[in-house]
C-alpha positions as CSV (number, residue, x, y, z in Angstrom):
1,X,-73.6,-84.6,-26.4
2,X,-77.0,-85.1,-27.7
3,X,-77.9,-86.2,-31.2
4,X,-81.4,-85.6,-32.7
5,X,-81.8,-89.3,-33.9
6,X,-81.4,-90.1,-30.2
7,X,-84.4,-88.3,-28.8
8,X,-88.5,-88.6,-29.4
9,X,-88.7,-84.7,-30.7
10,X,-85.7,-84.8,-32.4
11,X,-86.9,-80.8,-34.2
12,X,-87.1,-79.0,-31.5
13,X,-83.4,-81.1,-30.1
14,X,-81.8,-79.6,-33.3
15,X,-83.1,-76.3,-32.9
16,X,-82.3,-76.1,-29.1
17,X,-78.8,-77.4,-29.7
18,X,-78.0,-74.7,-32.0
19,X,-79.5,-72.1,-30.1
20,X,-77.7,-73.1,-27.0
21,X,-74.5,-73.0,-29.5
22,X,-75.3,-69.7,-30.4
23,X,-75.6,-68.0,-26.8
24,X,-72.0,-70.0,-26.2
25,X,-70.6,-68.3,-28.8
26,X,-72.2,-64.6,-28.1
27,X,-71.1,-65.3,-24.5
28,X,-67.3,-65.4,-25.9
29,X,-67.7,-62.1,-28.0
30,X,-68.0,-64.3,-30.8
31,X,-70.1,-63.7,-34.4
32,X,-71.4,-66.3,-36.7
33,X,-70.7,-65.0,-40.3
34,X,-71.5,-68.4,-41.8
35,X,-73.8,-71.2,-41.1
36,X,-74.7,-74.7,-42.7
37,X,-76.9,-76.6,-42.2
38,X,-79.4,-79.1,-43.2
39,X,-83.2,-77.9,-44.2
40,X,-84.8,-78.2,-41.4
41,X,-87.4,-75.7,-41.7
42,X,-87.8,-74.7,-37.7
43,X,-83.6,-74.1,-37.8
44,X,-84.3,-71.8,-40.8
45,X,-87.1,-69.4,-39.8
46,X,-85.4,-69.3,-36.5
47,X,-82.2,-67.9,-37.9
48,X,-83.3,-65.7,-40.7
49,X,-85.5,-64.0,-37.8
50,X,-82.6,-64.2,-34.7
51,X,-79.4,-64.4,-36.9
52,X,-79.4,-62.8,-40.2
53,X,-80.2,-59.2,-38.6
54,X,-77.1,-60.0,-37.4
55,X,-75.5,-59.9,-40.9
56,X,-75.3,-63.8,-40.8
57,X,-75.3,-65.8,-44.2
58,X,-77.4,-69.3,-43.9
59,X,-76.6,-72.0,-46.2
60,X,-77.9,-75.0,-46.8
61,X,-75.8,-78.4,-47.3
62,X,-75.9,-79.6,-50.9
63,X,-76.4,-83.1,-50.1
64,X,-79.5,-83.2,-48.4
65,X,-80.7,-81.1,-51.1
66,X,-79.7,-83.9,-53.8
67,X,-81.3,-86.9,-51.4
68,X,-84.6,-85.0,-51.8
69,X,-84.3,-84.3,-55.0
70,X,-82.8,-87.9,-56.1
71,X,-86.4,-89.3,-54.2
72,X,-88.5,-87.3,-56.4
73,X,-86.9,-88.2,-59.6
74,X,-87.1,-92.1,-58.6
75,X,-90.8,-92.1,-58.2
76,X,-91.1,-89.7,-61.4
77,X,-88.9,-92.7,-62.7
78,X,-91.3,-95.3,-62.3
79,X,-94.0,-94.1,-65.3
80,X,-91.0,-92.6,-67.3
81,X,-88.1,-94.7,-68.0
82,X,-86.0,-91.6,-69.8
83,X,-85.9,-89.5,-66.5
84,X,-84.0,-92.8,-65.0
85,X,-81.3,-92.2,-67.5
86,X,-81.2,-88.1,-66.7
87,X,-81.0,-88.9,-62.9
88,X,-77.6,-88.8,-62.1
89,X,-76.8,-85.6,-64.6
90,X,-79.8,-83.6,-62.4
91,X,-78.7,-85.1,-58.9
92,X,-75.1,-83.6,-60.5
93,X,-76.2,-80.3,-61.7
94,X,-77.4,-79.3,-58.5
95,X,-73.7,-79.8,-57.1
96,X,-72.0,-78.1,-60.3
97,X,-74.7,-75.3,-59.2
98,X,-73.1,-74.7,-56.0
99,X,-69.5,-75.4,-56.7
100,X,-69.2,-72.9,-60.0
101,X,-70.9,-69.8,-57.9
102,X,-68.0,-69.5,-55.4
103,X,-69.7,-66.1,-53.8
104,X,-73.4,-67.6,-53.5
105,X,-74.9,-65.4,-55.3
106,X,-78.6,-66.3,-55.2
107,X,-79.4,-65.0,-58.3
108,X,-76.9,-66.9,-60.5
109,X,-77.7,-70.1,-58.6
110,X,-81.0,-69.8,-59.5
111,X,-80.7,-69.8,-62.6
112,X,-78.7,-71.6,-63.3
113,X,-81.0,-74.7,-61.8
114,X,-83.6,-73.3,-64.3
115,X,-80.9,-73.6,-67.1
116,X,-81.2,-77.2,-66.8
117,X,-85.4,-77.2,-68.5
118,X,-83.5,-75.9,-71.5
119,X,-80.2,-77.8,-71.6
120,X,-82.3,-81.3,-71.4
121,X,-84.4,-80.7,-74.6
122,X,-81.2,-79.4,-75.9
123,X,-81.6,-75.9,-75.4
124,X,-78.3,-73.9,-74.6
125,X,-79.1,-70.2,-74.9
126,X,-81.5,-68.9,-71.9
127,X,-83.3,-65.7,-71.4
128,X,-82.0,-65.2,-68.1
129,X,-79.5,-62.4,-67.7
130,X,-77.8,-63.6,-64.6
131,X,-77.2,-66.8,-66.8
132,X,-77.5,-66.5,-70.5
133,X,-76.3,-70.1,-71.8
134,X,-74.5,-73.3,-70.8
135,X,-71.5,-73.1,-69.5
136,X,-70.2,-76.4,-71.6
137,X,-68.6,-76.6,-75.1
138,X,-69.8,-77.9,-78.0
139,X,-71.5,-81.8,-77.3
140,X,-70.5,-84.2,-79.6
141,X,-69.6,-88.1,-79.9
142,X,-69.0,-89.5,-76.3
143,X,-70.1,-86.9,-74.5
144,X,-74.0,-87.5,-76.1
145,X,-74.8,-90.8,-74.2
146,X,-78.5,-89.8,-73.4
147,X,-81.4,-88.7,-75.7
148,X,-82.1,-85.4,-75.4
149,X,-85.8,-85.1,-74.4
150,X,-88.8,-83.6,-76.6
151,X,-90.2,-80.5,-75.7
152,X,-93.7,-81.2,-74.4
153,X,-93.0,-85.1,-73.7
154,X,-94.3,-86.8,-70.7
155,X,-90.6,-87.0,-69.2
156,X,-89.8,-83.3,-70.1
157,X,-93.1,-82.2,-68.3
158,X,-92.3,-84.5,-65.5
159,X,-88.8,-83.6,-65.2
160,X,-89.8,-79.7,-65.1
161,X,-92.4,-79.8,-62.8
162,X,-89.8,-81.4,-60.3
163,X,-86.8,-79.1,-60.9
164,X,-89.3,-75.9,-61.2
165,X,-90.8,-76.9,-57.5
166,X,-91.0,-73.5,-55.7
167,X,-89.6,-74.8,-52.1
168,X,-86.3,-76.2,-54.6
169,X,-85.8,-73.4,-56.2
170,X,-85.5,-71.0,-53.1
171,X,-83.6,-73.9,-51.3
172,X,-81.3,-73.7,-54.5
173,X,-80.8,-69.9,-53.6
174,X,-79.2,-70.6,-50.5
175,X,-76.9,-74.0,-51.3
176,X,-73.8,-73.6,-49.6
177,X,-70.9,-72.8,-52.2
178,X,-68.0,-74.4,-50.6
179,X,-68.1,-76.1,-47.3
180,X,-70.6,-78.3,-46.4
181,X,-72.4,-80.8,-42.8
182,X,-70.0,-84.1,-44.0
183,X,-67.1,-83.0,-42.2
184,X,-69.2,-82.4,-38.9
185,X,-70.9,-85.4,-39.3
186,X,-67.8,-87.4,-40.0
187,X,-66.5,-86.3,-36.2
188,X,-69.8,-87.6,-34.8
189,X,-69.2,-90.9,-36.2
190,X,-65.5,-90.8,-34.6
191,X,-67.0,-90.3,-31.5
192,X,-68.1,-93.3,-31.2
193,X,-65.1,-94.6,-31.4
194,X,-63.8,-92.9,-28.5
195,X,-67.5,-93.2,-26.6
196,X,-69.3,-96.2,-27.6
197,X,-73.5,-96.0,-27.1
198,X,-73.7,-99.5,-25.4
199,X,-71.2,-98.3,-22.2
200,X,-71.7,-96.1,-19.8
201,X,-69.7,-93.6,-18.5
202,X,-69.2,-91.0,-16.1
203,X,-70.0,-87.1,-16.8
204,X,-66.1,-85.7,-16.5
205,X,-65.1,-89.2,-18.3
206,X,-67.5,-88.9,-21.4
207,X,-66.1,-85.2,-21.1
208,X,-62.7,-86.4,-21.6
209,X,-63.3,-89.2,-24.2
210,X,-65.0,-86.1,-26.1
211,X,-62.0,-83.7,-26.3
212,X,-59.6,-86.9,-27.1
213,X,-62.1,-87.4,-30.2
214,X,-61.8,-83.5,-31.2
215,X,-58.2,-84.1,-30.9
216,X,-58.1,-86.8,-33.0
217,X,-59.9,-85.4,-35.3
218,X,-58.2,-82.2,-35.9
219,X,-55.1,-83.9,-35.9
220,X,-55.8,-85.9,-38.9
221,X,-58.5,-83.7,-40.7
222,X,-56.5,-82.5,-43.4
223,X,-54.1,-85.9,-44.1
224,X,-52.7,-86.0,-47.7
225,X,-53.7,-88.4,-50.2
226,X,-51.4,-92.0,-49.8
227,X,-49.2,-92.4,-52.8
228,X,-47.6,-95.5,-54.7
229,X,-43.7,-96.5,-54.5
230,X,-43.5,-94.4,-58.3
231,X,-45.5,-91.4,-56.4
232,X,-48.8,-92.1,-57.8
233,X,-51.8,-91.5,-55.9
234,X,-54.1,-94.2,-54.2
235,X,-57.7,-94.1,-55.0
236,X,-60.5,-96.8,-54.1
237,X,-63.8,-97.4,-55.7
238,X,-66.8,-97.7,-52.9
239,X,-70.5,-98.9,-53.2
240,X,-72.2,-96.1,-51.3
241,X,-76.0,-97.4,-50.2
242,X,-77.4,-93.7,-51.3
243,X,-75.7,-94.4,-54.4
244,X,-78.0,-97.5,-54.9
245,X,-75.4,-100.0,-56.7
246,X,-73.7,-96.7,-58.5
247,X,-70.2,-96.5,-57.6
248,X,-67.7,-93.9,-56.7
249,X,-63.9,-93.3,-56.8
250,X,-62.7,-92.0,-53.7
251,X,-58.6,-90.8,-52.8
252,X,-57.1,-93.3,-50.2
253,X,-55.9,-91.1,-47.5
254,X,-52.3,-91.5,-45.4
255,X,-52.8,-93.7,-42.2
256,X,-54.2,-91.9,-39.3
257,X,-51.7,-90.4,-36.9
258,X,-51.8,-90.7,-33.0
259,X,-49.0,-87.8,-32.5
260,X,-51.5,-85.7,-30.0
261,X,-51.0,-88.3,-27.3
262,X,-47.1,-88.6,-27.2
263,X,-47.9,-84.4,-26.9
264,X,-50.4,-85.3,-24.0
265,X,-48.3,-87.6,-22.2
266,X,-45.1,-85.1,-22.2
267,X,-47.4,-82.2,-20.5
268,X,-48.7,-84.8,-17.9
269,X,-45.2,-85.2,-17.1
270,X,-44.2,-81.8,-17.3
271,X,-47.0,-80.7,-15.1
272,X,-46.7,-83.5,-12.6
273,X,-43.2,-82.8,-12.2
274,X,-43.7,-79.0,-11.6
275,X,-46.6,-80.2,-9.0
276,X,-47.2,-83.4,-8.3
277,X,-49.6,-82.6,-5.4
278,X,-52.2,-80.6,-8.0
279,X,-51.9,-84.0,-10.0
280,X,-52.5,-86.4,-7.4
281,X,-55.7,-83.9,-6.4
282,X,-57.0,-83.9,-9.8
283,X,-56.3,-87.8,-10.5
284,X,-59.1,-89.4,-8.2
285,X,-62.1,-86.9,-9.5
286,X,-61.4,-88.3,-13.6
């Protein structure tokens, strides 16, 4: 398994990855409906040209979105100290963007990210049809902790020309609206578990270590949230780098299960005691 980090053009490696995904699946009789990814601009013109003909729906993952976004608003941050302060709220927006527009509709995504010129400078009634006014209540006492900013201010001007960027906006249109890359690129980091970088091993051995990793994977993809004696549950706070000293409060999930293999070793036994010659065949060529 190849990963683009690993190799010198790593655009044309995630392009020819997916594509070779793509004939895989076509090969089975298979149709994407739904794909996320990241915005790497070769992987989009190539599928709005092969794969949405097709009748298949491209989004793109929220949080590489937000990095881009969060970069922009740092080095706006350095000549304006009140877009600092608005930083997390816009970084947030963009996620409330794509979680409150469960169909994707393009449209109302859109404007909704436009929404936000108005709500900073406390503004809550828009003249966009597909989304007329904030979503929130009334605003008052704890929930002011920021200035609002003045219409025509160096940080109001700043802060629109980032949001109203043409490439975010059409980016915006396609965010995905409920699944997103983390899951996909939290197996990747299990696999090297399973297959370390600094050892070498053979082709059908990698091959194996590989399906033991899907296996453990799928196996404990969807464990429950840990819970105290009283039935409470278990949450943690973490220090993510992106989050640059910012915290976040994370559930604390049950302790990863290893019931596959007891499953794997009771069909080895089952099969080698319907066979054991086929066994002893296959044993020597892992």
């Amino acid at each position: 398994m190849l990963q683009s980090s690993e190799v010198p053009n790593s655009s044309w490696c995630e392009l020819e990855l997916l594509k070779r995904s793509v004939d895989l699946l076509r090969g089975k009789d298979l149709h994407l409906a739904t794909l996320i990814t990241d915005r790497h601009r070769q992987v989009a013109k190539w599928v709005r040209e092969e794969l949405s003909p097709e009748g298949t729906r491209h989004y793109f993952d929220v949080w590489h979105i937000a990095k881009s976004l969060g970069k922009a608003l740092d080095a706006a941050s350095k000549e304006c100290d009140q877009l600092q302060l608005w930083r997390p709220a816009i970084v947030n927006h963009l996620y409330w963007t794509a979680a409150s527009t469960p169909d994707g509709n393009p449209a109302v995504m859109e404007a909704k990210r436009r929404s936000l010129v108005n709500h900073i400078q406390d503004i809550h009634d828009h003249d966009t049809p597909a989304f007329s006014s904030c979503a929130h209540g009334p605003l008052d006492g704890d929930q002011r902790n920021k200035e609002w900013l003045d219409p025509g201010s160096l940080a109001a001007v700043k802060m629109e020309n980032i949001i109203m960027r043409t490439a975010l906006l059409k980016d915006v249109r396609q965010l995905s609206p409920q699944h997103q890359t983390f899951s996909l690129e939290a197996y990747h980091s299990l696999i090297l578990h399973f297959a370390p970088k600094h050892t070498g091993f053979s082709y059908l051995g990698m091959y194996s270590r590989l399906l033991l990793a899907a296996l453990h994977y799928n196996h404990n993809a969807n464990r429950e949230t840990a819970r105290r004696s009283d039935g409470t549950e278990k949450y943690c706070v973490r220090y993510p780098r992106f989050r640059k000293g910012a915290h976040v409060v994370l559930p604390i999930k049950e302790a990863a299960s290893y019931g596959y293999a007891t499953s794997l070793m009771k069909a080895l036994r089952e099969s080698y005691t319907n066979s054991p010659s086929a066994l002893r065949e296959t044993s020597p060529m892992i």
